[in-house]
C-alpha positions in Angstrom: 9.1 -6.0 -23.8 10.3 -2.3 -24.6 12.2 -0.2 -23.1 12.6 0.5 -19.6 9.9 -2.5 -19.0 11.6 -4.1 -16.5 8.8 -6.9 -15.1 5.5 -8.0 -16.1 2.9 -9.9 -14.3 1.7 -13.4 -14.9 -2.2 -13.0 -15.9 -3.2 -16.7 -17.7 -1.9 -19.5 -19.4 -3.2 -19.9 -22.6 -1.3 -23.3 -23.4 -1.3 -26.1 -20.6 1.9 -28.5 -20.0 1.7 -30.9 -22.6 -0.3 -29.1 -25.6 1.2 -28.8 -29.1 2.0 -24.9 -29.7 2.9 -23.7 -33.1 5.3 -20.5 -33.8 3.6 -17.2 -33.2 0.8 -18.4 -31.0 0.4 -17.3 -27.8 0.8 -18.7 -24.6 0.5 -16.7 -21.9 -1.1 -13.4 -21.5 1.0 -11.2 -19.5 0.6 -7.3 -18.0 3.1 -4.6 -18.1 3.1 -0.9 -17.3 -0.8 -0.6 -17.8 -1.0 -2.8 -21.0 -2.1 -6.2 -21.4 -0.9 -8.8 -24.0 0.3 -11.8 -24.9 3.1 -13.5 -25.6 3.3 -15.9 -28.8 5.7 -19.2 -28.8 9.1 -18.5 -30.9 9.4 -22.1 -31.9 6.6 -25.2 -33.2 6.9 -27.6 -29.9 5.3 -28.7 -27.2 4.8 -27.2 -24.0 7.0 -29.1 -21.5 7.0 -27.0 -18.2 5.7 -23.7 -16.8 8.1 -22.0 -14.9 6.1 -19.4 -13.5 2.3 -19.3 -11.9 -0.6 -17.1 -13.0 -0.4 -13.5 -10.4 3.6 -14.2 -10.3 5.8 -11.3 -11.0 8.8 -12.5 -13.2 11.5 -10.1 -14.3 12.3 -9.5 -18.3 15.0 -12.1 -19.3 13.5 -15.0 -16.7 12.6 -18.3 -18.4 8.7 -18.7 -17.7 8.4 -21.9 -20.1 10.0 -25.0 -21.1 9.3 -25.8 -25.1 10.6 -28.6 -26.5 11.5 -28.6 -30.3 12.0 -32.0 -31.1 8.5 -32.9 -30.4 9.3 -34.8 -27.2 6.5 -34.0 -24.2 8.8 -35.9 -21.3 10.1 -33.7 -18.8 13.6 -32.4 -19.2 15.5 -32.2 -16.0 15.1 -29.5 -13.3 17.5 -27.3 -12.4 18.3 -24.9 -9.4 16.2 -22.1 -10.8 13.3 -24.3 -12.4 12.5 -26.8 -9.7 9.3 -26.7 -8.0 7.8 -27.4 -4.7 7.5 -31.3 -5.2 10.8 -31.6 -6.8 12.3 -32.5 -3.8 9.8 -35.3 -3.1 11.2 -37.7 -6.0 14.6 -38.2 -7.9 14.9 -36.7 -11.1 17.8 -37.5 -13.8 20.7 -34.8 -13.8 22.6 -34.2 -16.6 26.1 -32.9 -17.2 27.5 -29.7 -18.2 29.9 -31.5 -20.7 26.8 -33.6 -22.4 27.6 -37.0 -20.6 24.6 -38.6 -18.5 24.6 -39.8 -15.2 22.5 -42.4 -13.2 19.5 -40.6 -11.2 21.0 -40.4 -7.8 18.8 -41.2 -4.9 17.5 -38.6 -2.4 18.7 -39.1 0.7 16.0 -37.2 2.3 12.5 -35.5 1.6 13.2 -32.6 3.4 15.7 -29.7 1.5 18.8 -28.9 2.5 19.3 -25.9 4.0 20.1 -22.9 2.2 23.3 -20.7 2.4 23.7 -18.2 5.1 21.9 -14.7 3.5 19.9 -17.2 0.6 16.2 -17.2 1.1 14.8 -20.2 -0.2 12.3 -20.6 -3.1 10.2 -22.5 -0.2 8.9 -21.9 3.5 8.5 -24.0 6.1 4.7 -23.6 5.3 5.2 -24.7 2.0 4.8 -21.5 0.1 6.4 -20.7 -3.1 8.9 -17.5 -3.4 9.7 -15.9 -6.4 12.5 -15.1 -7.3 12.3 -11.4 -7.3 10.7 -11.5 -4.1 13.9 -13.2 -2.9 16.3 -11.0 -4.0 14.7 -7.9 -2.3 14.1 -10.1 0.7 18.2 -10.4 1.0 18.7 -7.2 0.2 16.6 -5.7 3.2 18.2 -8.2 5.1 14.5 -10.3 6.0 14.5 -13.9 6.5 12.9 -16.8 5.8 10.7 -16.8 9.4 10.1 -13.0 9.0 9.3 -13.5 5.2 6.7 -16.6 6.7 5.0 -14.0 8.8 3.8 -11.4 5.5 0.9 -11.5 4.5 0.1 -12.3 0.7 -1.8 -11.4 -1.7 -1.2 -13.5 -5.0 -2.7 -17.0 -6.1 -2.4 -19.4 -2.9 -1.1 -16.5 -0.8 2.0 -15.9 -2.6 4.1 -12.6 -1.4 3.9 -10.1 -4.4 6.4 -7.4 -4.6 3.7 -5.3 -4.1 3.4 -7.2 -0.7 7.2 -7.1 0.5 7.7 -3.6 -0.8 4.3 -2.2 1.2 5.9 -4.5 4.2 9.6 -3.1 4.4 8.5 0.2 5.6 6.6 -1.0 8.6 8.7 -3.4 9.6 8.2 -3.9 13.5 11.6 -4.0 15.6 9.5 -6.3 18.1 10.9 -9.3 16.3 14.1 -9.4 18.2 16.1 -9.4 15.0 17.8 -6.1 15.3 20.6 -5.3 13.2 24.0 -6.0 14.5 25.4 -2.8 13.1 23.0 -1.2 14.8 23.7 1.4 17.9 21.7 2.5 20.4 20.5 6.4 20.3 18.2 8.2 21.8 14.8 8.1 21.2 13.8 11.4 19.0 10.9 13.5 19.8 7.6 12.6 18.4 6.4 14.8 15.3 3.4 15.0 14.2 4.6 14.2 10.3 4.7 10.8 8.8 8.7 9.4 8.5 10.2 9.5 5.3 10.4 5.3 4.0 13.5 4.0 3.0 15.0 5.3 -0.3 14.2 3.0 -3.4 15.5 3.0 -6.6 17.2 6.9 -5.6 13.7 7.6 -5.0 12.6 9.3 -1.9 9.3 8.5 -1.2 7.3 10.2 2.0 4.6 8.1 4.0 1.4 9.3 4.2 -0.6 10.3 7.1 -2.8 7.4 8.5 -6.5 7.6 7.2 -9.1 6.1 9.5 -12.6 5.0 7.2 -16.4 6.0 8.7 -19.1 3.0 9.5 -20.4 4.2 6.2 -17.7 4.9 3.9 -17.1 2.9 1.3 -13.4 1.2 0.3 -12.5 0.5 -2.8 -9.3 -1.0 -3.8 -6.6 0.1 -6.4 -7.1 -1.8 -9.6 -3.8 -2.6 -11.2 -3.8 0.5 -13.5 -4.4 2.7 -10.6 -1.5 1.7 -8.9 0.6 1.7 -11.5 -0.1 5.6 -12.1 -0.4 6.7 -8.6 3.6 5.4 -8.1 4.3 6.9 -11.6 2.7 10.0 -10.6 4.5 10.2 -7.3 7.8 9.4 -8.6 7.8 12.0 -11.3 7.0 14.7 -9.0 10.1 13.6 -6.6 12.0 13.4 -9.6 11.9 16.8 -11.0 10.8 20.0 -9.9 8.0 21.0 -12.2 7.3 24.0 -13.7 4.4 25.6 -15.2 3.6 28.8 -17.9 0.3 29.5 -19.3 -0.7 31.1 -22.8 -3.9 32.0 -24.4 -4.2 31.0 -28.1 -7.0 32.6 -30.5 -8.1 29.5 -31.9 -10.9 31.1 -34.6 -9.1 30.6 -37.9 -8.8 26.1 -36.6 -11.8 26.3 -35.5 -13.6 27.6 -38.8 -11.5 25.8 -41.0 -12.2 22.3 -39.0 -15.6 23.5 -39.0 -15.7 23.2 -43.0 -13.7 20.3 -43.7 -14.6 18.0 -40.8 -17.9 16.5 -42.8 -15.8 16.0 -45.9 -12.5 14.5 -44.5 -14.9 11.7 -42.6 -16.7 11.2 -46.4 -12.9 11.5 -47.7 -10.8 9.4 -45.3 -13.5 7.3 -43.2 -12.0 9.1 -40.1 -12.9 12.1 -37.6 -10.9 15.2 -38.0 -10.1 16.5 -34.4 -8.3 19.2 -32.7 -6.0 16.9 -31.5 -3.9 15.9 -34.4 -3.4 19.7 -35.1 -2.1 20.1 -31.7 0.4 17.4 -32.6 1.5 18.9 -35.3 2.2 22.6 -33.9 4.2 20.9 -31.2 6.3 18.6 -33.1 7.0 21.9 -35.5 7.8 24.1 -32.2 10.1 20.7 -31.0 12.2 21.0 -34.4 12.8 24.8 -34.0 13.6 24.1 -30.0 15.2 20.4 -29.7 16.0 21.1 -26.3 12.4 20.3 -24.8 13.1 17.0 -26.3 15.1 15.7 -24.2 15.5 13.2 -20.8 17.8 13.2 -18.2 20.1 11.1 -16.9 22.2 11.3 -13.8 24.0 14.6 -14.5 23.8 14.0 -18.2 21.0 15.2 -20.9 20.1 12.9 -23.6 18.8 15.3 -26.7 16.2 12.8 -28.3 17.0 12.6 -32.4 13.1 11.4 -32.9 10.3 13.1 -32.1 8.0 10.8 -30.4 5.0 12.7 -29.2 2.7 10.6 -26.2 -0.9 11.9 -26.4 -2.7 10.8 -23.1 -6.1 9.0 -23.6 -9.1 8.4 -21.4 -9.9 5.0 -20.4 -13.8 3.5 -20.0 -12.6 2.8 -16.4 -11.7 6.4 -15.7 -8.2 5.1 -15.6 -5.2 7.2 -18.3 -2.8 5.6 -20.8 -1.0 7.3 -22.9 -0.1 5.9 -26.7 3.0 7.0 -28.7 3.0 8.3 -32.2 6.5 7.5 -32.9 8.7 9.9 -35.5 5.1 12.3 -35.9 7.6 14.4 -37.5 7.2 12.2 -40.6 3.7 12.4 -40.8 1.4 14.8 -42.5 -1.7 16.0 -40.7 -3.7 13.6 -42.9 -1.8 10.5 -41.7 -1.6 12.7 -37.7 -5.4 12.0 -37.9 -5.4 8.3 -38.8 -2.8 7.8 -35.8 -4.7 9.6 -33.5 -7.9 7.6 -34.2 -6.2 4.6 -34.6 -4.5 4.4 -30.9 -7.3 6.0 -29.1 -9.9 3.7 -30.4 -7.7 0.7 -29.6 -6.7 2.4 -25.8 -10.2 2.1 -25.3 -10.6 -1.4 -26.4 -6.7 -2.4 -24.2 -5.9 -3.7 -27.7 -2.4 -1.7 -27.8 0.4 -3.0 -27.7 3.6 -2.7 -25.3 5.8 -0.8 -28.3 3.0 1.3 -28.8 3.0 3.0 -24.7 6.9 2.9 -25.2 9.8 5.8 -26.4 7.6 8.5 -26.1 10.2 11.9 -25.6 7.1 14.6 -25.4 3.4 14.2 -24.5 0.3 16.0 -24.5 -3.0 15.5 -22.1 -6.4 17.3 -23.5 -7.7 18.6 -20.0 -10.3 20.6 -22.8 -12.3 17.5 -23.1 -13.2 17.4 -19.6 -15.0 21.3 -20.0 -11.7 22.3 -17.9 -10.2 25.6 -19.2 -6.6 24.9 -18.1 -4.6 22.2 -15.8 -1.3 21.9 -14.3 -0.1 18.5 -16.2 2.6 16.0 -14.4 5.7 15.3 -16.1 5.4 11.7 -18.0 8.6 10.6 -17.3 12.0 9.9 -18.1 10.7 12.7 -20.5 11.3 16.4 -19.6 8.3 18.1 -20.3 4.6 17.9 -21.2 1.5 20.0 -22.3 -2.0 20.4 -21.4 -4.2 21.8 -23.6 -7.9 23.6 -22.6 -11.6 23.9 -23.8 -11.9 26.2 -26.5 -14.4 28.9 -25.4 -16.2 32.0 -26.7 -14.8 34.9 -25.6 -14.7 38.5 -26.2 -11.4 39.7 -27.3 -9.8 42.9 -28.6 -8.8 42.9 -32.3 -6.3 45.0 -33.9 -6.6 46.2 -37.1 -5.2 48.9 -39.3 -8.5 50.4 -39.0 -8.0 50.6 -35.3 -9.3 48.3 -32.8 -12.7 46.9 -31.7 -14.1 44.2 -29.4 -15.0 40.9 -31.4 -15.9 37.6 -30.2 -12.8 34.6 -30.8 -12.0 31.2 -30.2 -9.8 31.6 -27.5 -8.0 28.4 -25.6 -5.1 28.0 -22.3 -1.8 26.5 -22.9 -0.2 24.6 -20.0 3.3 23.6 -20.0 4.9 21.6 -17.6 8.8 21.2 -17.1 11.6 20.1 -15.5 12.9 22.5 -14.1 16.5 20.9 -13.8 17.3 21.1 -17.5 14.5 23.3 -18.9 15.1 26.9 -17.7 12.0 29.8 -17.7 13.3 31.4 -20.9 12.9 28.2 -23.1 9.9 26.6 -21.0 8.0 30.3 -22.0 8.8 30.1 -25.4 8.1 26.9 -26.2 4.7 27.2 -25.0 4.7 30.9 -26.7 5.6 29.2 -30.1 3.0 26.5 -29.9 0.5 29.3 -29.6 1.7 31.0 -32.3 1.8 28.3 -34.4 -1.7 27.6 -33.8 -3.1 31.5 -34.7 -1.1 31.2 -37.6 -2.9 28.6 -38.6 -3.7 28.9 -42.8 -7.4 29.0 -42.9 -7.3 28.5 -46.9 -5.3 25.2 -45.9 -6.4 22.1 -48.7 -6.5 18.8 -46.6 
C-alpha cells in the first residue's frame, strides 16, 4: 500500500463470491489516505469468500478474500478470524494443522460461546458485526461488549467505524456505572471555561473544540472523506512540530520573459504547457542539494537525512478538496521532463486517477498559494517531512534597480517566498537561507536559456 499507509477503507466489490478472476484484475476498489484504487487478484482463481464488507476498515496485512487456485468454488473452512455471523448457525468441516482431516463435529448449541475475559467479540448480542480493528481499540480503552452495543454507527448496516469508536472515547459518560477499578476518588476541579484536552493518541495530543451550536437557518454540511482526512492531518502536524515561517521577495522578470517566449513553442514542441511550477521545482531541488539538511524527517530524538529528493507539489481538487502528488528523485530530471511530470500528476489529481505510490515518499513539498490571486501564505508542514514552501502571485511592481549607471525606479516581476519549518531540527539560520537561496536561484534565472 506504501509507506506509512497503515488501513484502507472497503469502497466496492468488483468480483462476487463465486466469479472466475484472472491475475491482475481487480477486485475490490479500496480508499487510502485521499486516493482511491483498486486492488487486482495476484493469482487466476475463483473467488471463494469475502472477508471483509463494503464501508469496513481493514488494516494492511489483513486477509479481505479467499481465492482458490485450483479452480475449486466450494468453501474452504472457516477459521477464528474469517468466520461470519451465521457460521455459528451450522457445522462446518475443520481441518488440522498437521494436514490430517477430521469428521465435521456437531454444534452443540446455536448460540456462541462466550468470549475470554478482556476479548470483545466479532458479534453483539444485537447481531452486529465488529471489525477487527474496532475490537482491538475497544480492549484497549477498556469498553465492552454492552457499552460497544450502545455506539452509534455509521458504516453499512450500522457497523461501528473507527471513525465512530474514536469520536466516542472522548465523551465517554461515567453514568454507566462501569468506573474503573483503579480509579480513586478526588475532588471535583473547578469548572473552566476551555474545552478538556482528549486522551493522547498515537503520542498525539489533541485539544477538544469548543461546542458550536447551528442557527434555524444555517446550513450543515458533513465532512466528505477527503476532508477529514486533511483536517486530522492538518491538526496533527501542527501538534507535531512547531512551525516556522520567513518570507522573501523574488524579482521574477527574467522567468517571466523567457516563459513568455518559449511557452507557445514548447506546447507546439512537446504537446505540454510550460508553467511556473516546474521551474519552482527545479530551484528547490538545486537549493535542497547545496542544503540537505531541509531534507530531512524526524524521528523520536533521531533525524533521518533523506538520500532522494522527493519533491510533493500540492494540487487543487474539483471538489475544493488538496492532494498532493510526488515527483520522486526530481533531481534526475531536466526541466523538460519537470514539465511533463507536473502536467502528468495534476491532470490525473484532477481526474482521482493517481495512484497510492504516487501521494507516497514525498521528503519536501511545495503549495502555489499564487494561483488563488494570494500574494503570500503561511503553509502547514506536510508531514513526517520537515519543511515546505508556499509560493505567491507574481505581481507588477515598482522596484529600484541598481546599475553601474546608478539607480532608477523600473517596473519588475516581483513574487513572496513562504517557508515553513520545523522548528525542532530546522534552526532560523538554515530555514532563512534556504528560502534566500531559492530566491536567488530564481533571479538568476538565464534568460538566453535553450529548452
Amino acid at each position: 500500500m506504501g509507506e506509512s499507509v497503515a488501513e484502507a477503507t472497503i469502497m466496492k466489490w468488483v468480483k462476487n463470491e463465486g466469479e472466475d478472476v484472472e491475475a491482475d484484475e481487480p477486485i475490490i476498489e479500496i480508499a487510502t489516505d485521499k486516493v482511491d484504487s483498486e486492488v487486482p487478484a495476484p493469482e487466476d482463481g475463483v473467488l471463494v469468500k469475502q472477508l471483509c464488507n463494503e464501508g469496513d476498515v481493514v488494516e494492511v496485512g489483513q486477509a479481505i478474500a479467499i481465492i482458490s487456485t485450483g479452480g475449486e468454488s466450494s468453501e474452504p473452512s472457516s477459521t477464528p478470524e474469517t468466520q461470519t455471523k451465521d457460521s455459528a448457525q451450522k457445522p462446518e468441516p475443520a481441518s488440522a494443522s498437521n494436514g490430517s482431516s477430521r469428521s465435521p463435529q456437531p454444534v452443540a448449541s446455536s448460540q456462541p460461546s462466550p468470549a475470554p475475559a478482556g476479548v470483545v467479540e466479532r458479534e453483539g448480542p444485537s447481531g452486529r458485526f465488529y471489525s477487527p480493528l474496532v475490537r482491538n481499540i475497544a480492549r484497549e480503552e477498556g469498553i465492552n461488549m454492552d457499552e460497544l452495543e450502545k455506539i452509534e454507527g455509521s458504516g453499512k448496516d450500522g457497523r461501528v467505524t473507527k471513525k465512530d469508536i474514536l469520536n466516542y472515547i472522548p465523551n465517554r459518560s461515567t453514568s454507566n456505572g462501569q468506573e474503573s477499578a483503579q480509579q480513586t476518588p478526588v475532588k471535583e476541579a473547578p469548572k473552566s471555561q476551555e474545552p478538556a484536552p482528549k486522551k493522547e493518541q498515537k503520542g498525539i495530543s489533541t485539544i477538544q473544540g469548543p461546542a458550536v451550536s447551528a442557527g434555524a437557518d444555517d446550513e450543515i454540511i458533513e465532512m466528505d472523506r477527503m476532508r477529514k482526512l486533511i483536517s486530522e492531518h492538518m491538526v496533527m502536524s501542527k501538534h507535531v512540530s512547531p512551525h516556522v515561517t520567513s518570507y522573501v521577495e523574488a524579482d521574477m522578470t527574467n522567468i517571466v520573459n523567457w516563459r513568455n517566449k518559449w511557452k507557445k513553442r514548447f506546447e507546439e514542441r512537446e504537446g505540454e504547457k510550460l508553467t511556473f511550477t516546474p521551474i519552482f521545482i527545479e530551484a528547490i531541488v538545486k537549493a535542497i542539494k547545496e542544503m540537505p539538511m531541509v531534507n530531512i524527517s524526524t524521528d523520536g530524538s533521531n533525524i533521518i537525512k533523506r538520500k532522494h529528493i522527493n519533491i510533493g507539489m500540492a494540487a487543487a481538487l474539483p471538489s475544493g478538496n488538496l492532494i498532493v502528488p510526488v515527483i520522486h528523485d526530481a533531481d534526475q530530471l531536466n526541466l523538460v521532463g519537470l514539465a511533463k511530470k507536473v502536467n502528468d500528476l495534476a491532470g490525473r489529481a484532477r481526474e482521482n486517477k493517481l495512484k497510492p505510490e504516487e501521494i507516497q515518499g514525498g521528503t519536501y513539498t511545495l503549495t502555489n498559494v499564487g494561483t488563488f490571486g494570494n500574494v503570500m501564505g503561511t503553509p502547514i508542514i506536510n508531514q513526517p517531512q520537515a519543511a515546505i514552501m508556499a509560493v505567491g502571485a507574481i505581481r507588477k511592481k515598482p522596484a529600484v534597480i541598481e546599475t553601474e549607471q546608478g539607480d532608477y525606479i523600473g517596473i519588475r516581476q516581483s513574487m513572496f517566498l513562504s517557508h515553513s519549518y520545523d522548528h525542532r531540527i530546522i534552526d532560523g539560520a538554515l530555514g532563512g537561507r534556504f528560502v534566500r537561496r531559492v530566491a536567488d536561484i530564481l533571479e538568476q534565472f538565464d534568460p538566453n536559456r535553450e529548452i
